[in-house]
Chimera marker file (.cmm) of the C-alpha trace (Angstrom):
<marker_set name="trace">
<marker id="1" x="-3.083" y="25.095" z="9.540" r="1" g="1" b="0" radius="0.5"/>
<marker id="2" x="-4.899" y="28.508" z="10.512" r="1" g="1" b="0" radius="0.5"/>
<marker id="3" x="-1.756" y="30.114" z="10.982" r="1" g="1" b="0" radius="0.5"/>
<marker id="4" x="-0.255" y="28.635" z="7.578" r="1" g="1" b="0" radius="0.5"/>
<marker id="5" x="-3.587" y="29.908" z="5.447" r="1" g="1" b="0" radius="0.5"/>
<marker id="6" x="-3.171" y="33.347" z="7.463" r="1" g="1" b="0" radius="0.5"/>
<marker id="7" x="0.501" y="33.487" z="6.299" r="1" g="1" b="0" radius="0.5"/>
<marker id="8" x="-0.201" y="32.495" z="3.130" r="1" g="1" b="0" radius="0.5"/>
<marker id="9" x="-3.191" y="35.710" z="2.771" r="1" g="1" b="0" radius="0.5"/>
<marker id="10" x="-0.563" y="37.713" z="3.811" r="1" g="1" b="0" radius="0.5"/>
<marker id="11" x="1.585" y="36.179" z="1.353" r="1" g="1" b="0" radius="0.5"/>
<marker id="12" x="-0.525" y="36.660" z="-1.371" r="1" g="1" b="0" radius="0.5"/>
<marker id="13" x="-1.338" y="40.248" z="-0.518" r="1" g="1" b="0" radius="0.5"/>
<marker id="14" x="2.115" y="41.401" z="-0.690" r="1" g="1" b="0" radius="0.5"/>
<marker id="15" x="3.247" y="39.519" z="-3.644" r="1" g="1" b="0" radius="0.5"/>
<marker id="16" x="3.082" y="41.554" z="-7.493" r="1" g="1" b="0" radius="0.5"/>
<marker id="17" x="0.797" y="40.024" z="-9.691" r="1" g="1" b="0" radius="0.5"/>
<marker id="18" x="1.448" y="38.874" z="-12.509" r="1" g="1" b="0" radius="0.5"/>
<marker id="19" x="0.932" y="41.150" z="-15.920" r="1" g="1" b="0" radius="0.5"/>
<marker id="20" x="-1.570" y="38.664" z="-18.243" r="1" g="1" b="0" radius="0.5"/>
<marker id="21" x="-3.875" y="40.091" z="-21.197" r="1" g="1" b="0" radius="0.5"/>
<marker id="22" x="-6.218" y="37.500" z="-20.323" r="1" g="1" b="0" radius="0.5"/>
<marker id="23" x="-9.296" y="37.522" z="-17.774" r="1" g="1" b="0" radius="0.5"/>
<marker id="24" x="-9.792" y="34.349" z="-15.563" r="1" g="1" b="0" radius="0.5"/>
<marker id="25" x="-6.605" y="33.855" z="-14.323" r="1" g="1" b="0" radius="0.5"/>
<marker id="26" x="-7.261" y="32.328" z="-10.666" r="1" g="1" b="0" radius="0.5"/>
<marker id="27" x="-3.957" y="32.586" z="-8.800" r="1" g="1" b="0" radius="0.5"/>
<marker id="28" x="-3.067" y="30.183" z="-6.436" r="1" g="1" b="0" radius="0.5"/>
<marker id="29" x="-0.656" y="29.657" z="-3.517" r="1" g="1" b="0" radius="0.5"/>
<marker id="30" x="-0.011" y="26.679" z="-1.703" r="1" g="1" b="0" radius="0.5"/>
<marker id="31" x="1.346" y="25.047" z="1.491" r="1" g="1" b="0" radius="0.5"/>
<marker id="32" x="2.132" y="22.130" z="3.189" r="1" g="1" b="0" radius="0.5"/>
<marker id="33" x="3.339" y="20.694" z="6.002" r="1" g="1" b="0" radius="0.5"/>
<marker id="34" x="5.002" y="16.731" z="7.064" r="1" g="1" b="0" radius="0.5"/>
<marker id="35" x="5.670" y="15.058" z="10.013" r="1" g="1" b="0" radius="0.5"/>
<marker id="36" x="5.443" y="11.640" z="10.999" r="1" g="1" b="0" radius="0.5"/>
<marker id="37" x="3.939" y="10.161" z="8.242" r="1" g="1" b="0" radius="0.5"/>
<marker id="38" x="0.818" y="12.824" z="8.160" r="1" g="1" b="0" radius="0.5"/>
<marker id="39" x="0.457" y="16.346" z="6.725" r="1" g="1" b="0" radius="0.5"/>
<marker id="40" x="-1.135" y="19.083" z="6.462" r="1" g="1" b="0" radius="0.5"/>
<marker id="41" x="-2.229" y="20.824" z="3.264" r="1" g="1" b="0" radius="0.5"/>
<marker id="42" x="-3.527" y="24.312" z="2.544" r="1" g="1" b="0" radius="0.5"/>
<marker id="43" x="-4.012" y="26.889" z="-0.594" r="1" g="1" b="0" radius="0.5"/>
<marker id="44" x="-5.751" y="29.665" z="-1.580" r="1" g="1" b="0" radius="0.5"/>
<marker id="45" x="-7.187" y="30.957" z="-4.995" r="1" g="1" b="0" radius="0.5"/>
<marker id="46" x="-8.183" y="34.827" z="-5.851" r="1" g="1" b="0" radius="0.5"/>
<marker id="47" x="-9.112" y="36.501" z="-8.891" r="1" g="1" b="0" radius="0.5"/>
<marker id="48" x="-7.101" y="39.035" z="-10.936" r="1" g="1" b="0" radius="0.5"/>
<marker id="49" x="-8.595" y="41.526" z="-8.563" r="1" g="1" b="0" radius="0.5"/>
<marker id="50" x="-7.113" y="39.643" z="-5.084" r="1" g="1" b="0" radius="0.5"/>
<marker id="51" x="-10.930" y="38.915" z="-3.990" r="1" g="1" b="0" radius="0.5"/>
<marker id="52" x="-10.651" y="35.222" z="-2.264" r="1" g="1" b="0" radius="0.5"/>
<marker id="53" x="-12.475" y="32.348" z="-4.967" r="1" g="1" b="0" radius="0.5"/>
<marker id="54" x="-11.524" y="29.587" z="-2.432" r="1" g="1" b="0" radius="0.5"/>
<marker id="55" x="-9.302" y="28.331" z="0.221" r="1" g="1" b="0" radius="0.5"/>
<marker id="56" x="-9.093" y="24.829" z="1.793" r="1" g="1" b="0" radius="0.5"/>
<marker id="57" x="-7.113" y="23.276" z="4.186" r="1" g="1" b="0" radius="0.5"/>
<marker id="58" x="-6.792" y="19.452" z="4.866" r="1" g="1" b="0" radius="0.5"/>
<marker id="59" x="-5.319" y="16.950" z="7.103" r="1" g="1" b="0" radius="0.5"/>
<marker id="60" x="-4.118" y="13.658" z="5.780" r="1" g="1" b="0" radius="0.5"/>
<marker id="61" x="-2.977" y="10.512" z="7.666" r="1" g="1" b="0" radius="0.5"/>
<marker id="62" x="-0.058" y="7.845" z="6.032" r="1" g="1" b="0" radius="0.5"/>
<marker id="63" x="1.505" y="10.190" z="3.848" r="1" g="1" b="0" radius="0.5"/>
<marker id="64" x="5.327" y="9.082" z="4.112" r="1" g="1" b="0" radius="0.5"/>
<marker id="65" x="7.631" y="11.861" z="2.784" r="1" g="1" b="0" radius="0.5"/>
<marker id="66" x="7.387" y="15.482" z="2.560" r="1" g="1" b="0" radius="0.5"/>
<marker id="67" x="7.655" y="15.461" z="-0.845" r="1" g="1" b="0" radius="0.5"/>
<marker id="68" x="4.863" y="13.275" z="-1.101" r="1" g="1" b="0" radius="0.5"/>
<marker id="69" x="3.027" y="16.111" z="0.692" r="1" g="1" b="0" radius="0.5"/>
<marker id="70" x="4.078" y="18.841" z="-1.295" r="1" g="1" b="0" radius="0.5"/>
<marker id="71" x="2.413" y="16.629" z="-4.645" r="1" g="1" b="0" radius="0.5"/>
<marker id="72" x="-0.811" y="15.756" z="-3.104" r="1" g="1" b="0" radius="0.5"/>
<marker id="73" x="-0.755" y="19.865" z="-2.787" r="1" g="1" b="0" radius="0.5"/>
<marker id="74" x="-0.638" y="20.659" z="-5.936" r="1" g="1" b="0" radius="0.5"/>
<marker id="75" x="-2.978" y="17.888" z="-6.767" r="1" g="1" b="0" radius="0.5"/>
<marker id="76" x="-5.719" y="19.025" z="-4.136" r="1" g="1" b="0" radius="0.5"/>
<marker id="77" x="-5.250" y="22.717" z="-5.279" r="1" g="1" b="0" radius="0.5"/>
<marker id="78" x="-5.468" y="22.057" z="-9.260" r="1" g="1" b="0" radius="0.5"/>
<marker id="79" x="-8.718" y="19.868" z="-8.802" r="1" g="1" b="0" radius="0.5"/>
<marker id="80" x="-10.016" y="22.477" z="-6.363" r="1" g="1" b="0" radius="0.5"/>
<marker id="81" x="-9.127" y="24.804" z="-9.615" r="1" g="1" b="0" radius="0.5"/>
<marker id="82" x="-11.047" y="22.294" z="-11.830" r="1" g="1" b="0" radius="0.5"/>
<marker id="83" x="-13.868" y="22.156" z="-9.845" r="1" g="1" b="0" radius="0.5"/>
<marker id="84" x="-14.513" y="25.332" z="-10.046" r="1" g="1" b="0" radius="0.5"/>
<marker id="85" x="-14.278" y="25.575" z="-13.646" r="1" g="1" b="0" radius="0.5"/>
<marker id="86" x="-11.007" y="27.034" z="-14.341" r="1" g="1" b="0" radius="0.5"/>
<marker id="87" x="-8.741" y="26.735" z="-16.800" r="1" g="1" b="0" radius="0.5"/>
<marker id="88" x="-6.072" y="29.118" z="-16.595" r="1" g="1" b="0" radius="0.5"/>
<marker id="89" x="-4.564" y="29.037" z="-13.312" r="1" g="1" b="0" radius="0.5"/>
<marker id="90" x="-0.847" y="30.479" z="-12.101" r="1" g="1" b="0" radius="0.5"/>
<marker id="91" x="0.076" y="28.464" z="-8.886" r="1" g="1" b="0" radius="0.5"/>
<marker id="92" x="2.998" y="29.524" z="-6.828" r="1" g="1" b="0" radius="0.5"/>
<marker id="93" x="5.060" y="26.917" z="-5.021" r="1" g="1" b="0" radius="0.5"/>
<marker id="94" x="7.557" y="27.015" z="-2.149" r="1" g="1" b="0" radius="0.5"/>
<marker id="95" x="7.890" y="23.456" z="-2.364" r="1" g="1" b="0" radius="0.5"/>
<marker id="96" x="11.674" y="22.795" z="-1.443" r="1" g="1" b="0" radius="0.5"/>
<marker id="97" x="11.396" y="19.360" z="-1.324" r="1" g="1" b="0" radius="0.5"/>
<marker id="98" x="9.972" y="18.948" z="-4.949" r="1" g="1" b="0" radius="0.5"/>
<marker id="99" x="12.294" y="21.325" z="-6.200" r="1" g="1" b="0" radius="0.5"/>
<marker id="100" x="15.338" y="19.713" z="-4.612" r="1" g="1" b="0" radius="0.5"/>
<marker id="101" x="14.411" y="16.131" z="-6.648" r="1" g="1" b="0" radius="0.5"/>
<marker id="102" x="13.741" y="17.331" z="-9.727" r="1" g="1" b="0" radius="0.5"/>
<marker id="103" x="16.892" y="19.690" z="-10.002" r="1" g="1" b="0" radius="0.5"/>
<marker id="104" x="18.963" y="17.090" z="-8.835" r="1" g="1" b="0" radius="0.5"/>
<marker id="105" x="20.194" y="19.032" z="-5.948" r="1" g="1" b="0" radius="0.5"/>
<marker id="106" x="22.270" y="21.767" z="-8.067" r="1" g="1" b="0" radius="0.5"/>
<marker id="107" x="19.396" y="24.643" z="-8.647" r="1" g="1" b="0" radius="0.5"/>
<marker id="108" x="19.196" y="23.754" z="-12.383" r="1" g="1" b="0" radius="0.5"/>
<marker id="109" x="15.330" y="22.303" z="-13.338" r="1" g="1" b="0" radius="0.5"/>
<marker id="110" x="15.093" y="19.020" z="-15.082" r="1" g="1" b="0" radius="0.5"/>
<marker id="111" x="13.705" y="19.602" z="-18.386" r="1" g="1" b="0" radius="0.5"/>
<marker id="112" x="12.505" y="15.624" z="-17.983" r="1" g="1" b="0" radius="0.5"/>
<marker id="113" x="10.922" y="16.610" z="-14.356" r="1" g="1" b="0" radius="0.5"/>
<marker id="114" x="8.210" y="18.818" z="-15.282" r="1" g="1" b="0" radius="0.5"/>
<marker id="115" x="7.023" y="20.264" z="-19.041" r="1" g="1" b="0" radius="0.5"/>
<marker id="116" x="5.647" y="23.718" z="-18.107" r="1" g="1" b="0" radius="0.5"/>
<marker id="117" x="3.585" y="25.781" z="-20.671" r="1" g="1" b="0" radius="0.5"/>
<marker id="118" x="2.838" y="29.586" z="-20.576" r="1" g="1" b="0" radius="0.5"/>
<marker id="119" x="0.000" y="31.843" z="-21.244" r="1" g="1" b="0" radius="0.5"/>
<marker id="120" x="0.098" y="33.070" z="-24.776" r="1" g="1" b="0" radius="0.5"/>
<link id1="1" id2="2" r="1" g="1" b="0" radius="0.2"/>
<link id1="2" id2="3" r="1" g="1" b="0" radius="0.2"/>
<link id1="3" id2="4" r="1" g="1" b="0" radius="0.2"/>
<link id1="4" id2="5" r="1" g="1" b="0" radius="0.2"/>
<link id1="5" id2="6" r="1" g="1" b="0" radius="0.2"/>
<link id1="6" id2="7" r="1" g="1" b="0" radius="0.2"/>
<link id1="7" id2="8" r="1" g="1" b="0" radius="0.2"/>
<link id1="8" id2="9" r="1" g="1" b="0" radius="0.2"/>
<link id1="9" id2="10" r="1" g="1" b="0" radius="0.2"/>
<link id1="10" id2="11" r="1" g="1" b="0" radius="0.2"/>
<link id1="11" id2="12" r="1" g="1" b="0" radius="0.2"/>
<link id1="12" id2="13" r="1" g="1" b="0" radius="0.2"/>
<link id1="13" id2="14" r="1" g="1" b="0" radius="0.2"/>
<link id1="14" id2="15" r="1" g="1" b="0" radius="0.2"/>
<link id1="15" id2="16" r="1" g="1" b="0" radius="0.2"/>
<link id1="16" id2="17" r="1" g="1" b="0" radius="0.2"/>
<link id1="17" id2="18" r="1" g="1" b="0" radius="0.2"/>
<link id1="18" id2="19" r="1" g="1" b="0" radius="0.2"/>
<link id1="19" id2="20" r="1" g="1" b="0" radius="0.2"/>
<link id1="20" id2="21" r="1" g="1" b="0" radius="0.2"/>
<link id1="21" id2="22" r="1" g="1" b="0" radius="0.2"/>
<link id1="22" id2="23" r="1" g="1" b="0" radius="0.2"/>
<link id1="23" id2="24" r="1" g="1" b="0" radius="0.2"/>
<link id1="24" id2="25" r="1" g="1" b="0" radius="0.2"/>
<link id1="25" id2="26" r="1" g="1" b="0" radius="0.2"/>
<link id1="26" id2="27" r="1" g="1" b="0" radius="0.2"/>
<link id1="27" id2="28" r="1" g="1" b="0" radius="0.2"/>
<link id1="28" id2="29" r="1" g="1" b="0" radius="0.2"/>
<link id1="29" id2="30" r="1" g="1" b="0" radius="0.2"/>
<link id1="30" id2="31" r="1" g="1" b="0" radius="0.2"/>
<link id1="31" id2="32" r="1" g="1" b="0" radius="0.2"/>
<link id1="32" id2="33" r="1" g="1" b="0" radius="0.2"/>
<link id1="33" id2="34" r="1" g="1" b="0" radius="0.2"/>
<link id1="34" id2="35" r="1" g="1" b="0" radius="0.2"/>
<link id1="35" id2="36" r="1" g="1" b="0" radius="0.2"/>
<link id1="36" id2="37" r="1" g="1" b="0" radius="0.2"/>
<link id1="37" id2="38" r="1" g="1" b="0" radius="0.2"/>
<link id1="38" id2="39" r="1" g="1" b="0" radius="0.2"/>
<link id1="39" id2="40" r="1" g="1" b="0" radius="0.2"/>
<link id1="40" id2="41" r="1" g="1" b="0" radius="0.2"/>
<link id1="41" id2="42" r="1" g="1" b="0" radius="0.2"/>
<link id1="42" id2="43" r="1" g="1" b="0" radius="0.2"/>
<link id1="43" id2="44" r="1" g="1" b="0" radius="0.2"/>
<link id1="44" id2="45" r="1" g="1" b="0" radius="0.2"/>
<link id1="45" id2="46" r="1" g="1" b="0" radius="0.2"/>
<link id1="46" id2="47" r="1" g="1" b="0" radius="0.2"/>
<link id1="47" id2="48" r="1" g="1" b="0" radius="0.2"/>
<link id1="48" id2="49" r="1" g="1" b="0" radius="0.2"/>
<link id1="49" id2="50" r="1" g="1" b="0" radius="0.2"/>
<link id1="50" id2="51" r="1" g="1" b="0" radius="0.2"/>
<link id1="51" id2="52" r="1" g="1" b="0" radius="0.2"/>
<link id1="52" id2="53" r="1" g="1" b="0" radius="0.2"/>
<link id1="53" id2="54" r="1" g="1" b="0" radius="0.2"/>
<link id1="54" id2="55" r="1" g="1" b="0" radius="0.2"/>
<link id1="55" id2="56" r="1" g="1" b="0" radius="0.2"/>
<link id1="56" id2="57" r="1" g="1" b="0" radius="0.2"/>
<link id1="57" id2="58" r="1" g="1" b="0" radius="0.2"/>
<link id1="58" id2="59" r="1" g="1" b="0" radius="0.2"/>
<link id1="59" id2="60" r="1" g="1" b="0" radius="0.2"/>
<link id1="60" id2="61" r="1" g="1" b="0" radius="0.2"/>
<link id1="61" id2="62" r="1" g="1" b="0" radius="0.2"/>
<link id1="62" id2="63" r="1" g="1" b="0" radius="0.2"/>
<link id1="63" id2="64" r="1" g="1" b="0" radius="0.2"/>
<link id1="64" id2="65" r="1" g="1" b="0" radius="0.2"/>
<link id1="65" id2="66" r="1" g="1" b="0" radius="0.2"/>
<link id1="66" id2="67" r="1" g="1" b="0" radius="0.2"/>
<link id1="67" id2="68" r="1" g="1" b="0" radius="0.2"/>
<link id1="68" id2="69" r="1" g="1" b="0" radius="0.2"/>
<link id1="69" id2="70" r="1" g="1" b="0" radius="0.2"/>
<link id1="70" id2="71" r="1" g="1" b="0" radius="0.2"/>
<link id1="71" id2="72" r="1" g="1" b="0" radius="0.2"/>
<link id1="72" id2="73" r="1" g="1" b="0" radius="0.2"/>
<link id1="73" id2="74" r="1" g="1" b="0" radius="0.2"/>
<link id1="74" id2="75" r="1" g="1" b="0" radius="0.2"/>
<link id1="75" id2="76" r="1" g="1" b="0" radius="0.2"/>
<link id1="76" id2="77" r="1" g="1" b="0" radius="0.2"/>
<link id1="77" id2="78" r="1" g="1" b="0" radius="0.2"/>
<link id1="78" id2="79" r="1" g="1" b="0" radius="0.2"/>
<link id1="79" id2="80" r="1" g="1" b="0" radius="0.2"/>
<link id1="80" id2="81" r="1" g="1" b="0" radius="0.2"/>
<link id1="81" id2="82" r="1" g="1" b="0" radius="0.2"/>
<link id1="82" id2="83" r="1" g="1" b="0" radius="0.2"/>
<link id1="83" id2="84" r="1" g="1" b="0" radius="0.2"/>
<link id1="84" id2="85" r="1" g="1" b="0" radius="0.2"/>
<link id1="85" id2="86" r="1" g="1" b="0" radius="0.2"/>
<link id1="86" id2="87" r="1" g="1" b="0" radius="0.2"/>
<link id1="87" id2="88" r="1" g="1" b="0" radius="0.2"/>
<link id1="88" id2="89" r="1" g="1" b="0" radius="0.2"/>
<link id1="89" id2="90" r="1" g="1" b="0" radius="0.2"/>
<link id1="90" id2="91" r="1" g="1" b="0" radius="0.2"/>
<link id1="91" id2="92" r="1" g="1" b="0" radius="0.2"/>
<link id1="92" id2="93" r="1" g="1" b="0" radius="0.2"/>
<link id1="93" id2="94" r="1" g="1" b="0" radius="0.2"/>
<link id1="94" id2="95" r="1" g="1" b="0" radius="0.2"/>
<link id1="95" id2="96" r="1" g="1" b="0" radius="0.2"/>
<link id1="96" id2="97" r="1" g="1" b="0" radius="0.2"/>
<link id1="97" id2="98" r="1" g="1" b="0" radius="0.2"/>
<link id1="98" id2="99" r="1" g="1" b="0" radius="0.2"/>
<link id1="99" id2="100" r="1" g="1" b="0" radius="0.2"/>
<link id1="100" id2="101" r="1" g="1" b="0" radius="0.2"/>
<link id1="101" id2="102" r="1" g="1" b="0" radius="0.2"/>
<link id1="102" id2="103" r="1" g="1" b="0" radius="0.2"/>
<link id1="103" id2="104" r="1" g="1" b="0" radius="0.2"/>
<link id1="104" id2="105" r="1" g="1" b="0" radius="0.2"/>
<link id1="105" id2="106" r="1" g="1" b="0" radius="0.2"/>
<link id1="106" id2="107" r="1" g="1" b="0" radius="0.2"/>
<link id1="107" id2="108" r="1" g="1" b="0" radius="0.2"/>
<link id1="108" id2="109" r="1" g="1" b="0" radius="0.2"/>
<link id1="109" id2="110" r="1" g="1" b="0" radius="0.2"/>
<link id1="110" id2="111" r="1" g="1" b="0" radius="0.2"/>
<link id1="111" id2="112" r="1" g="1" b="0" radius="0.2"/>
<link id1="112" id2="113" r="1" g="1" b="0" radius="0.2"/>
<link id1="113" id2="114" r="1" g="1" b="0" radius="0.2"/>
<link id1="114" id2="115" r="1" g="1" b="0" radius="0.2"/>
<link id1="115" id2="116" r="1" g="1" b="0" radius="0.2"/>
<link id1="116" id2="117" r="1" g="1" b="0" radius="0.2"/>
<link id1="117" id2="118" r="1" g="1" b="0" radius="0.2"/>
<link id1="118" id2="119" r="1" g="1" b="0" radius="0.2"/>
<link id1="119" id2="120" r="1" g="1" b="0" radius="0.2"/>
</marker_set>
């Protein structure tokens, strides 16, 4: 998981940010990885300015799928978010898994799958 939350810093670091009028954005990117009914999870969250708020990395035992992995993720790394009292958050995802169910295997997003909102 040290290597994955090193990738991901490096990640992060080369990646534009996005353009929002608003202040108090934390940005998020997120990992994980299956095998054998465990996993490991990892993310990281920095300000607008790419100074680190948090990172955590976790190890979980009877987690059946990878996709099942890939949700506790996001899960772990949005109540990390809340804990800290944010509100507006942009979490990036590479989770090929997820994406692969809820597009139905042909690229296209199911509207019925997830109801994202944007920043105004």
């Amino acid at each position: 998981m040290t290597l994955a939350i090193h990738s991901m810093r490096e990640c992060e670091q080369a990646q534009p940010r996005p353009q929002h009028p608003h202040d108090g954005i934390l940005f998020g990117l997120s990992c994980s990885t299956w095998k054998s009914e465990s996993a490991g999870l990892a993310w990281i969250f920095t300000d607008q300015d790419g100074s680190e708020k948090s990172s955590k990395s976790i190890y979980l035992y009877h987690v059946f799928s990878r996709c099942m992995a890939e949700a506790f993720t996001i899960q772990g790394a949005l109540l990390n978010a809340a804990s800290l009292n944010y509100h507006n958050i942009c979490l990036r995802l590479d989770f090929q898994e997820l994406i692969r169910l809820s597009t139905g295997g042909n690229g296209r997003l199911n509207s019925t799958a997830f109801s994202p909102t944007s920043i105004p």
